[in-house]
DOLUM-734395 format. One record per residue (C-alpha): x, y, z; residue in three letters. Coordinates in steps of 0.001 Angstrom, whole numbers, plus 500000, padded with zeros to 6 digits. Each point is the difference from the previous one (the first is absolute). Layout:
<nodes>
XYZAla/...
</nodes>
This chain:
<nodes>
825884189381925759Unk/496797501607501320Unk/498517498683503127Unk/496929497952498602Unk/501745498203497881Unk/502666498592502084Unk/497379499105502356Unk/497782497899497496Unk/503310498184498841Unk/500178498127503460Unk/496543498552499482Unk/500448498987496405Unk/500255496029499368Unk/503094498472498643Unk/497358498650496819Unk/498953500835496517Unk/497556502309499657Unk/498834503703498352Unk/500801503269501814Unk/498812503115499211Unk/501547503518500735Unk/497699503440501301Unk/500465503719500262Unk/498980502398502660Unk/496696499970497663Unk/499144496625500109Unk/500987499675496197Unk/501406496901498969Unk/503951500515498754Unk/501226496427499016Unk/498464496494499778Unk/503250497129500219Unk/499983496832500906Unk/502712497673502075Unk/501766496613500957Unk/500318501559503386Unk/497667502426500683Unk/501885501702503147Unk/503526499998498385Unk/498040501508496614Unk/498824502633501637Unk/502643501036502280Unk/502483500170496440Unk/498310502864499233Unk/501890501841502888Unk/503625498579499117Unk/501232499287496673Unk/497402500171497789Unk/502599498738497173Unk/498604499701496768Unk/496365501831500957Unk/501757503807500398Unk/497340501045498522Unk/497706499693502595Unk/502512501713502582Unk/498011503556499474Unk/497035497879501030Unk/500945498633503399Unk/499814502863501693Unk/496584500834499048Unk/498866496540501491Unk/497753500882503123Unk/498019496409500436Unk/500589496215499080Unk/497724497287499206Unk/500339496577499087Unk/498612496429498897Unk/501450496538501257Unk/500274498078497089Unk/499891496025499749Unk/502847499815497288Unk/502249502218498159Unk/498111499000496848Unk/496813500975502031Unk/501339503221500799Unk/501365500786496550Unk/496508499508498762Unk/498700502511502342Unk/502346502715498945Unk/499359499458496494Unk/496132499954500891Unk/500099503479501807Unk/502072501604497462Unk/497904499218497174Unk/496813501665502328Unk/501449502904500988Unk/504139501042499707Unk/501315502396502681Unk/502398503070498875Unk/503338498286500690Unk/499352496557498706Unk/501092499729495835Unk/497730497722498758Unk/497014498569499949Unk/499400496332500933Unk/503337498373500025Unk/503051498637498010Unk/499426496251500054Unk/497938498705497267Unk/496950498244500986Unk/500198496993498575Unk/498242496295499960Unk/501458496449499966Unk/498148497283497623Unk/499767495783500186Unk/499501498825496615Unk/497652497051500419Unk/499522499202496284Unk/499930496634499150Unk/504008498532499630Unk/501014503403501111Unk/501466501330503266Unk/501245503706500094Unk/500662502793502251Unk/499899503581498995Unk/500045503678501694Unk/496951501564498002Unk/498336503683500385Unk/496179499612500385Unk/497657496885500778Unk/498898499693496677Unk/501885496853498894Unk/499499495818499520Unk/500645498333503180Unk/500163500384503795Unk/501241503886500310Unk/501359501052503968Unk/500451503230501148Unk/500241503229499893Unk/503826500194500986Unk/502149502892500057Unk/503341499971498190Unk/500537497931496646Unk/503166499143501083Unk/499602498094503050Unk/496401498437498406Unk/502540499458497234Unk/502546498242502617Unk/496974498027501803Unk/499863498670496501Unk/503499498612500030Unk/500092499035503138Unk/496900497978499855Unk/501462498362496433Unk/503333499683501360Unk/498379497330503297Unk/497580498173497902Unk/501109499972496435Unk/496359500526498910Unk/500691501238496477Unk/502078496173499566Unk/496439497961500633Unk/498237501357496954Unk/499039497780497074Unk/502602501629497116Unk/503047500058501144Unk/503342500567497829Unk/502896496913500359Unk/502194502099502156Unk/496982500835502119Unk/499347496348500429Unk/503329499557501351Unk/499406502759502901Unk/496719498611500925Unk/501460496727500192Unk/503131502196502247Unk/497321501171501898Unk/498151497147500771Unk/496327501145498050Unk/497814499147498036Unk/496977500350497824Unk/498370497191503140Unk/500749503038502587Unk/498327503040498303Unk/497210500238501689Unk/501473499522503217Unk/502368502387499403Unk/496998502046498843Unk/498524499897503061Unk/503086501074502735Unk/500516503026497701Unk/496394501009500660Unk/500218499073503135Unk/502981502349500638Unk/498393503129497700Unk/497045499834502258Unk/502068499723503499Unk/499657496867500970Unk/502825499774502846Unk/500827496415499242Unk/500524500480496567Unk/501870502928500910Unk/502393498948502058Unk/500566496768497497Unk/501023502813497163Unk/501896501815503121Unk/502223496928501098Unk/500628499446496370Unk/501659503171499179Unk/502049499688503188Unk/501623497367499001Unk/500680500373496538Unk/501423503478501601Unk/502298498486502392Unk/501465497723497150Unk/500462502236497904Unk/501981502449502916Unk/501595497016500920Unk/501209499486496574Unk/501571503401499771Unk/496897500871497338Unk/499683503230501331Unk/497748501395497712Unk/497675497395500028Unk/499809499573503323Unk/499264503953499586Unk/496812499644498018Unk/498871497347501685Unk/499597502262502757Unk/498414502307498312Unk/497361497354498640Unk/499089499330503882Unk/499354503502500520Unk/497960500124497118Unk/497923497376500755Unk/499967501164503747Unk/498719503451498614Unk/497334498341498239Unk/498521498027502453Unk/499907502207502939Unk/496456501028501143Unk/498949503016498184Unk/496294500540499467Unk/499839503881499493Unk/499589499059496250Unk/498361497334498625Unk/499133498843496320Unk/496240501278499544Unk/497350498747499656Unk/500506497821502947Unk/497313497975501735Unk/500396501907503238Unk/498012502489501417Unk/502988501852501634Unk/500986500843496544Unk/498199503598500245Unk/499247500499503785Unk/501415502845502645Unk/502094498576502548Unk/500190501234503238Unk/502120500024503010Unk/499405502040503639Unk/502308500587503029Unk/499720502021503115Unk/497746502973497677Unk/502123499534496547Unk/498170498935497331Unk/502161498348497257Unk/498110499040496445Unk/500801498687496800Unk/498429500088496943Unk/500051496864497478Unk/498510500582496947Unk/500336496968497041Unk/502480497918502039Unk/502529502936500930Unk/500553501630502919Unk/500235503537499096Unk/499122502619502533Unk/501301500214503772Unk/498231503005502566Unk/500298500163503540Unk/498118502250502517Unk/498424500022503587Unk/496954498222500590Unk/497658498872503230Unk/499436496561500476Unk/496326499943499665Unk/500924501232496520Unk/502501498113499085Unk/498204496608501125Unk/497846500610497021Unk/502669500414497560Unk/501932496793501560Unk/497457497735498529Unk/500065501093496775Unk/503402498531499919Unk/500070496931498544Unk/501489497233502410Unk/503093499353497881Unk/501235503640500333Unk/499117500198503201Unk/504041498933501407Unk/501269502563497344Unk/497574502679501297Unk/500585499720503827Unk/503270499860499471Unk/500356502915497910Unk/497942501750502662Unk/502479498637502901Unk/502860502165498082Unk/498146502735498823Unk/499202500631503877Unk/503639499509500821Unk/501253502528497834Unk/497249502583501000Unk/500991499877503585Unk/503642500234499570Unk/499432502862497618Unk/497131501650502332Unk/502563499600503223Unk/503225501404498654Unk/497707502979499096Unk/
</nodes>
């Protein structure tokens, strides 16, 4: 490992985020994103298992930068977002591999549905953007599986009658039911945690009950619907009634200048460079107050890494 490097690992936080790689130019080799951000970055200097691909580039890396990231899904989002501006040489694609993807609630009279959609033009209340039609797809189940929405609507088969009445719904407790899943699409903990405590134990029986599988899946359905309500606002559905939806965000610490650029609710552009206070003050309050936590505390890092990388020169 080259010396800068292994001294910015030490000051990279153990959460999801965006890093990006830079040669002895300044020229931007690889945009990834991680779980971890410090044990991400510090793979790329052990087994890089099934990225071998990128082994020629590691040794070109002379600089790295990165963003703290309030969610996996947040930081997925921001990969995907700064691939589709501008792809560095050793990344494949551009954007990402996860579909992006909406979930829809069916209001229609005597109706009560849930589907993973692509686009905002449909009937009904339409949340999102999520990445990854299969865990929007497993939200889905997961939120169907807890409270048996699809059994409250007005046509119903005779065996579907029968599993409402299992279930303990009915037609009475649509809109109720209605509600909590709208509740939980737009993150409301309570709901949330209802949906959460739900899937736990209909886990645990089902481990308990040597039902393996399905104890399997229902895991997977509480990762899904952990995935899609984590905070992520580096894309939004536009138009939205917000004016942070096209805005430049920025962040300052100790004479580094960190800025973002959102443009139609996505956060697609990410510079860094040395700047004087008095300058910078006049930048700061262009940022809109609710990317003002994200901003500093991209700054915070963005510092940290520049000295570690500036003093093991």
């Amino acid at each position: 490992m080259s010396a800068a490097p292994r001294a910015v690992i030490g000051r990279l936080p153990g959460e999801p985020g965006v890093y990006r790689f830079r040669d002895s130019r300044g020229r931007a080799l690889y945009v990834g994103r991680a779980v971890d951000l410090r044990r991400r970055v510090a793979s790329y200097w052990t087994d890089l298992g099934d990225r071998r691909h990128l082994a020629r580039m590691v040794p070109q890396i002379a600089g790295v930068e990165a963003v703290e990231c309030d969610s996996a899904h947040e930081a997925a989002w921001l990969e995907r977002n700064l691939l589709e501006r501008s792809k560095p040489r050793w990344n494949r694609v551009r954007g990402g591999a996860e579909v992006p993807v909406y979930i829809r609630l069916d209001r229609r009279p005597g109706v009560a549905r849930l589907a993973v959609v692509h686009g905002t033009g449909h009937a009904g209340d339409v949340f999102g953007p999520y990445l990854g039609g299969t865990k929007a797809r497993l939200a889905v189940s997961a939120l169907d599986r807890v409270l048996s929405l699809g059994y409250t609507e007005d046509r119903l088969s005779g065996s579907q009658r029968d599993m409402a009445r299992v279930r303990g719904v009915a037609v009475a407790d649509r809109e109720a039911l209605l509600a909590t899943v709208a509740a939980v699409l737009r993150r409301q903990p309570d709901a949330v945690q209802t949906v959460r405590q739900g899937l736990t134990m209909q886990r645990d029986r089902a481990a308990a009950g040597l039902a393996f599988e399905l104890a399997a899946r229902i895991q997977q359905e509480i990762e899904a619907i952990d995935w899609i309500v984590a905070e992520q606002k580096v894309t939004v559905s536009y138009p939205v009634a917000d004016p942070s939806d096209s805005c430049d965000v920025y962040g300052w610490s100790d004479g580094l200048l960190i800025r973002f650029e959102v443009r139609r609710g996505r956060l697609c552009t990410w510079t860094q460079r040395p700047c004087s206070p008095d300058l910078a003050g006049r930048y700061l309050e262009q940022t809109p107050a609710s990317w003002r936590p994200f901003a500093a505390r991209g700054a915070a890092l963005a510092r940290r890494l520049a000295d570690a990388q500036s003093t093991d020169h």
